[in-house]
C-alpha positions in Angstrom: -13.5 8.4 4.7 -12.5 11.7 4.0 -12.1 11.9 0.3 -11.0 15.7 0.6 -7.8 15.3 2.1 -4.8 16.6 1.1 -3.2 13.5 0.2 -5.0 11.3 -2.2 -6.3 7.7 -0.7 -4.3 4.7 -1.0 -5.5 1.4 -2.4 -5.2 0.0 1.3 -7.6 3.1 1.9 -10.1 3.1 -0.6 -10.2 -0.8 0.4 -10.6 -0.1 4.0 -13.2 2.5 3.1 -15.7 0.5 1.0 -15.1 -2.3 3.6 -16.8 -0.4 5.7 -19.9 0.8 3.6 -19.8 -2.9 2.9 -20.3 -3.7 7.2 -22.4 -1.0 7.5 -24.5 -2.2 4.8 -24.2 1.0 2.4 -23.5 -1.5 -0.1 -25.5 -5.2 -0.1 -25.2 -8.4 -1.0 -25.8 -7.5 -5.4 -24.8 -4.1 -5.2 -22.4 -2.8 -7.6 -19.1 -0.6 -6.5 -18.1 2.7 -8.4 -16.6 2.1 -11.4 -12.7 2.2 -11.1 -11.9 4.5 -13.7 -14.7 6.9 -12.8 -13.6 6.7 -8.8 -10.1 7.0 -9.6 -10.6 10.5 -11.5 -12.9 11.0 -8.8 -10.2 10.3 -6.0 -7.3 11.7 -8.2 -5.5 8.4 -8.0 -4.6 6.4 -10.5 -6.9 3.3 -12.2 -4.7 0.9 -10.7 -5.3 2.1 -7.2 -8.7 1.6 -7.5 -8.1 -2.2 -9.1 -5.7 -2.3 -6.1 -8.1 -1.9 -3.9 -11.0 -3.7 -5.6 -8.8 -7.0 -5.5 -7.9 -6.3 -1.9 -11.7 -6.4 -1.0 -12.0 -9.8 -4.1 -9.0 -11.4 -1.8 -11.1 -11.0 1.5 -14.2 -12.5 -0.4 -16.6 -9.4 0.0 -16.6 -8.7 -3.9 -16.6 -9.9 -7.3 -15.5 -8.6 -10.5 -17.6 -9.3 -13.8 -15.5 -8.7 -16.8 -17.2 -6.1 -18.9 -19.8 -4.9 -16.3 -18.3 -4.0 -12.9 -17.0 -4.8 -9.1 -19.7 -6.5 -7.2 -20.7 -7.4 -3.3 -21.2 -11.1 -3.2 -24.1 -12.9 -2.3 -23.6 -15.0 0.8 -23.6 -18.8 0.0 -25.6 -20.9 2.3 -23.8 -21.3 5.3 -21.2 -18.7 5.0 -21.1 -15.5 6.5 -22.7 -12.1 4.9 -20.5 -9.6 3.3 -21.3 -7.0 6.0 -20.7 -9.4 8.9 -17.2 -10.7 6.6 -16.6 -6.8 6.3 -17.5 -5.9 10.4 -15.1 -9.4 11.2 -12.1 -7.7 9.2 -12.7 -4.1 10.5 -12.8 -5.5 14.1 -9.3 -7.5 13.1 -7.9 -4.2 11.6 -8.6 -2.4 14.6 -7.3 -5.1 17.1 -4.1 -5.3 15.2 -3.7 -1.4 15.4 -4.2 -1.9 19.3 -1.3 -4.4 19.2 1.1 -2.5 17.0 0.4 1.0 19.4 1.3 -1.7 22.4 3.6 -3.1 20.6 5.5 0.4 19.6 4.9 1.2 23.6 6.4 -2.0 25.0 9.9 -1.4 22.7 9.8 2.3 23.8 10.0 1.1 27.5 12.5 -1.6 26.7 15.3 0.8 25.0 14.1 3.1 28.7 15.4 0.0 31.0 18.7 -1.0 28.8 19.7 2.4 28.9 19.4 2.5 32.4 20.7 -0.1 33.1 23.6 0.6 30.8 24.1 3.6 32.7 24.2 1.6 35.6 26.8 -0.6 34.4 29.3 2.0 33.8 29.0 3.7 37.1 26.8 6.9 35.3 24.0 6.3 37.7 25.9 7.1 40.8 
């Protein structure tokens, strides 16, 4: 992620982000995130952003926080998936659900095409 853009990241961002350091394995099973005060100066957003976004990647089970020492990946427990392959399974979902919403956006767009025409038709226009 860019952090050098000219808007700063949103919590859904800065999730997404260190989702993917988590998949790509930039971050392991242990490993402790930035802390969220520090990355929120860093980022120009505000502390809750960061907790925003911390709890976002908590919800999808990738991280932990300890009370009084940081944001952590999890270990895997035996029989459940890594974090990175967790992290790759959502980034792969994200992306599938953009593909549906641009279809999705496409499909309406060519629906409002054909009831115009056909309103058109209706009315004697397309003569």
């Amino acid at each position: 992620m860019d952090w050098k853009s000219e808007k700063p990241p949103t919590a859904k961002d800065i999730a997404a982000h260190y989702r993917t350091e988590i998949a790509i394995g930039t971050y392991g099973p242990g490993a402790r995130l930035p802390g969220a005060q520090g990355l929120g100066k860093k980022l120009g957003v505000a502390l809750m952003t960061v907790q925003s976004a911390y709890r976002q990647l908590a919800e999808d089970g990738l991280v932990e926080g300890r009370p009084g020492s940081g944001t952590y990946v999890v270990d895997a427990k035996e029989g459940d998936p890594s974090p990175q392959q967790a992290a790759a399974s959502l980034r792969d979902l994200q992306e599938q659900m953009r593909q549906a919403a641009a279809r999705l956006d496409d499909l309406s767009e060519r629906l409002a095409q054909l009831e115009a025409e056909r309103g058109s038709l209706a009315s004697g226009d397309g003569k």
